[in-house]
C-alpha positions in Angstrom: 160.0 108.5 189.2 158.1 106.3 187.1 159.0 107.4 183.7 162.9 107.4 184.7 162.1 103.8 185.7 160.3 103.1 182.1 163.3 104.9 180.8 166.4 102.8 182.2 164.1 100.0 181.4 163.8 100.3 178.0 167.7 101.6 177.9 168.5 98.2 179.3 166.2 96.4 176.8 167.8 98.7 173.9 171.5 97.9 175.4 170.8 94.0 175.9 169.4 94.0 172.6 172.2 95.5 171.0 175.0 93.2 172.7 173.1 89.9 171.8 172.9 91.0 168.2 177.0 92.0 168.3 178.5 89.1 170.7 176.1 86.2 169.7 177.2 83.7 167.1 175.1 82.3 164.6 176.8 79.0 162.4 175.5 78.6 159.2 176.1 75.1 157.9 175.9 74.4 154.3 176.0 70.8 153.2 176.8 69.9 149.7 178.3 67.0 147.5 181.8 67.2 145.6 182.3 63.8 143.4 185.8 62.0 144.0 186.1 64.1 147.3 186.1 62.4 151.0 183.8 63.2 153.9 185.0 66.8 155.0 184.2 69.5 157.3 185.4 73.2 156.4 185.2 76.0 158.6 184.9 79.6 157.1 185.8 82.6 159.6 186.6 86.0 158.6 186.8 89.5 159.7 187.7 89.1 163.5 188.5 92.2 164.1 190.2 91.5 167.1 187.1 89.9 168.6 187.6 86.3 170.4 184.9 86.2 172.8 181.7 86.0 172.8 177.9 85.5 174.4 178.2 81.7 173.8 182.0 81.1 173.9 185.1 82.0 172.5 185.9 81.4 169.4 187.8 78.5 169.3 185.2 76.1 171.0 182.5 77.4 168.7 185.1 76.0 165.9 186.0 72.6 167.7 182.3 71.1 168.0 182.5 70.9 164.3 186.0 68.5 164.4 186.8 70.6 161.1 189.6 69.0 158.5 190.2 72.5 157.6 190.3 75.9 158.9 189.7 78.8 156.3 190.6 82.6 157.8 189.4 85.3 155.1 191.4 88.6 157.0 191.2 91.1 159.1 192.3 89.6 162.4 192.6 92.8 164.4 191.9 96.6 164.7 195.3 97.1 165.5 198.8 95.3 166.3 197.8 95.1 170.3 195.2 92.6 169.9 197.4 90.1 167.4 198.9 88.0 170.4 195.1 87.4 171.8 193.9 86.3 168.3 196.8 84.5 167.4 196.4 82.6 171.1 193.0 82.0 170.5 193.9 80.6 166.7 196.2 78.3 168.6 193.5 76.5 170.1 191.5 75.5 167.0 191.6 72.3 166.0 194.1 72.2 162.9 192.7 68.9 161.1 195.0 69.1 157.7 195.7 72.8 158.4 194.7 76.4 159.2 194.7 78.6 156.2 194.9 82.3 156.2 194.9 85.2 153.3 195.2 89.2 154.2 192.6 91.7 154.5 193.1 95.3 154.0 193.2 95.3 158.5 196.4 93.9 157.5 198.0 96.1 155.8 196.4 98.7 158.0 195.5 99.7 161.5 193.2 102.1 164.1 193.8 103.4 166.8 191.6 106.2 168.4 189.5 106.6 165.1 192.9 107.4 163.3 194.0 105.2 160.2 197.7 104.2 159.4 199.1 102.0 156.6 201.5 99.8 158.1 204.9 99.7 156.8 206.7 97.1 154.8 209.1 96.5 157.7 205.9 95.9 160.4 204.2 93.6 157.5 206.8 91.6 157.6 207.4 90.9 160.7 203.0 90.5 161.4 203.4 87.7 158.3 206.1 86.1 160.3 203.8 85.7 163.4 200.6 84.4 161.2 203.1 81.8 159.9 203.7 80.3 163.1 200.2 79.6 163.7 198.7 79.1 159.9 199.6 78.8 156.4 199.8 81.8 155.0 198.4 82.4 151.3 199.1 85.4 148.8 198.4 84.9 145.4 199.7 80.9 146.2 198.2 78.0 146.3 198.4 74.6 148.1 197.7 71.0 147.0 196.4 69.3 150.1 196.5 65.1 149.9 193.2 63.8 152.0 192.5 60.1 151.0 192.9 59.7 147.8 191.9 62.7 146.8 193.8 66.4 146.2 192.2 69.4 147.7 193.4 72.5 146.2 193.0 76.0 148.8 194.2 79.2 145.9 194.5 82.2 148.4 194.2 85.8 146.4 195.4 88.6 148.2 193.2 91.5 147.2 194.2 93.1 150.9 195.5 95.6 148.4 193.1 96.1 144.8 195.5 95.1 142.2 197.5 93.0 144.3 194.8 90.1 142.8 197.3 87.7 140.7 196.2 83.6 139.9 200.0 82.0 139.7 199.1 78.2 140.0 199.7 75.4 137.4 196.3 73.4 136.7 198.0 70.5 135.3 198.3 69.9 139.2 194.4 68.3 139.1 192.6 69.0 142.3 189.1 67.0 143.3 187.8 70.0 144.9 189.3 73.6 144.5 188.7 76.4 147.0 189.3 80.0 146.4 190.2 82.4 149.2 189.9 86.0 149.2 188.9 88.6 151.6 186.8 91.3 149.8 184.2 89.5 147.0 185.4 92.1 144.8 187.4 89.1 143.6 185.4 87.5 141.9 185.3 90.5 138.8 189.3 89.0 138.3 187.9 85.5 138.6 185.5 86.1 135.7 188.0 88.4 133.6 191.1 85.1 133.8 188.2 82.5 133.2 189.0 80.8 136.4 187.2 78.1 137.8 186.3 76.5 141.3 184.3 74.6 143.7 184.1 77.0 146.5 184.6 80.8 146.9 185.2 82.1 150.5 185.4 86.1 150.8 183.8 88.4 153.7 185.0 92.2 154.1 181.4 93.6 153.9 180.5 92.3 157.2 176.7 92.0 155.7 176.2 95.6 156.2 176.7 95.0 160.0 173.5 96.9 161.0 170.3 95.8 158.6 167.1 97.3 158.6 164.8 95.4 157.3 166.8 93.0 155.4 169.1 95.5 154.0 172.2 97.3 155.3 172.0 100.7 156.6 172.3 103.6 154.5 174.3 103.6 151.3 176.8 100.3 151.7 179.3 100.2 149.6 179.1 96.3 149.0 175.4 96.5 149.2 175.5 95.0 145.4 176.8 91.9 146.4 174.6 89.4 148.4 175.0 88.0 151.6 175.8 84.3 152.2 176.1 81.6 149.9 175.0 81.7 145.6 175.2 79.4 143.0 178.0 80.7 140.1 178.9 79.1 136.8 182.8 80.1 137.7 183.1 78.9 141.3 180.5 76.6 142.0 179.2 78.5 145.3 180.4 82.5 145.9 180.4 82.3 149.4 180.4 85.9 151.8 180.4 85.8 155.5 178.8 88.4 157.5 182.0 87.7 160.0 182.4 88.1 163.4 183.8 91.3 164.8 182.9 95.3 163.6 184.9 98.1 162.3 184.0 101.7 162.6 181.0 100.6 164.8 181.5 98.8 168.0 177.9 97.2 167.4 176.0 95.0 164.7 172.1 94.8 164.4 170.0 91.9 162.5 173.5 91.1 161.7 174.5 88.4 163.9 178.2 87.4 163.8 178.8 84.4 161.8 181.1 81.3 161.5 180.2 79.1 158.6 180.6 75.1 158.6 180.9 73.9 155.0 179.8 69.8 155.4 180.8 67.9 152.4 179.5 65.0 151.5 178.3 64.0 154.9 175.4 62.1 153.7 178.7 59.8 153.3 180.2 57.0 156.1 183.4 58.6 157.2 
């Protein structure tokens, strides 16, 4: 009697454990200066996953206590086409600030259901970019000039939802103040190199830090396990930037991996 009482113990413990380290969000906040730029608050989220709740609220409170001027959503909203409604609901409720801005993951151009994969088709792409729309601005391979004071913030969104779909189409006689690159998978930043591209900011995710780490590294053979996790100095874009995220894929669970939503502070040693 007593050991199956040390037992269910210690499977509560394990259980408890487990669900803190999957449905509790950390926020990293990095503050840095940009010359010529205004007081701003950017707010990095990625890799949803269909997830919009969690151990200390849902997602779009945890966004709102930082009053962010922009929203920046790196893919993969959803597991699948039945949870798009909820996460584009929830998106709803964000503050918008100057805007919401999104670029595709490969859970975009894909979905499971019942541990089976299916590419979705043109047609059902389509229509999923049509619903995004309503709710953010959607970026692939585009960019978009953003007026804030007197200064011009430029958000480049690559779509590498599909490698080779990578493509930089912007003119830079258009001078930006700050320039932020989006893109979901940091394999990105091996076309940022190879065009000579520059910027201030790169935000990716897609690795979803290994989502269970063992002392520090991901578990067995991660195939993104060469690229670091959270924010490095880089002579092309300033600060290469990849979020651990905030839902799973293939694993319903994360370990010494907490979920993550990242609060980029510029200049805030400025008055407003």
């Amino acid at each position: 009697m007593v050991i199956a009482l040390l037992v269910l113990a210690c499977a509560g413990i394990g259980t408890a454990f487990c669900l803190i380290h999957t449905l509790y969000v950390k926020t990293t906040t990095i503050s840095t200066s940009v010359p010529g730029v205004p007081r701003l608050t950017l707010v990095h989220l990625t890799d949803l996953h269909g997830r919009t709740r969690f151990l200390n609220g849902p997602l779009h409170r945890l966004v709102n206590r930082h009053h962010p001027d922009l929203v920046l959503v790196t893919g993969d909203l959803t597991q699948n086409n039945s949870q798009l409604d909820e996460v584009l609901m929830e998106l709803s409720r964000v503050d918008k600030g100057y805007g919401i801005y999104f670029v595709p993951g490969n859970y975009e151009r894909e979905e499971v259901r019942c541990f089976h994969k299916r590419l979705y088709s043109a047609e059902a792409y389509a229509e999923n970019k049509k619903a995004w729309a309503k709710h953010m601005i959607v970026l692939e391979y585009e960019g978009r000039l953003i007026p804030i004071g007197a200064s011009q913030i430029l958000i480049y969104g690559f779509d590498n939802s599909t490698y080779g779909n990578e493509r930089y189409v912007w003119d830079d006689s258009a001078q930006a103040s700050l320039t932020v690159f989006l893109a979901h998978s940091p394999n990105i930043i091996t076309s940022i190199y190879h065009n000579g591209l520059k910027a201030d900011l790169l935000l990716t995710g897609h690795t979803h830090g290994g989502q269970i780490r063992l002392f520090g590294k991901p578990l067995g053979g991660a195939v993104y396990r060469h690229f670091h996790l959270g924010q490095k100095k880089d002579e092309a874009v300033g600060l290469f930037s990849i979020s651990r995220g905030l839902g799973t894929a293939k694993l319903p669970v994360r370990l010494f991996c907490f979920p993550e939503v990242t609060v980029y502070q510029i200049n805030h040693h400025q008055p407003d």
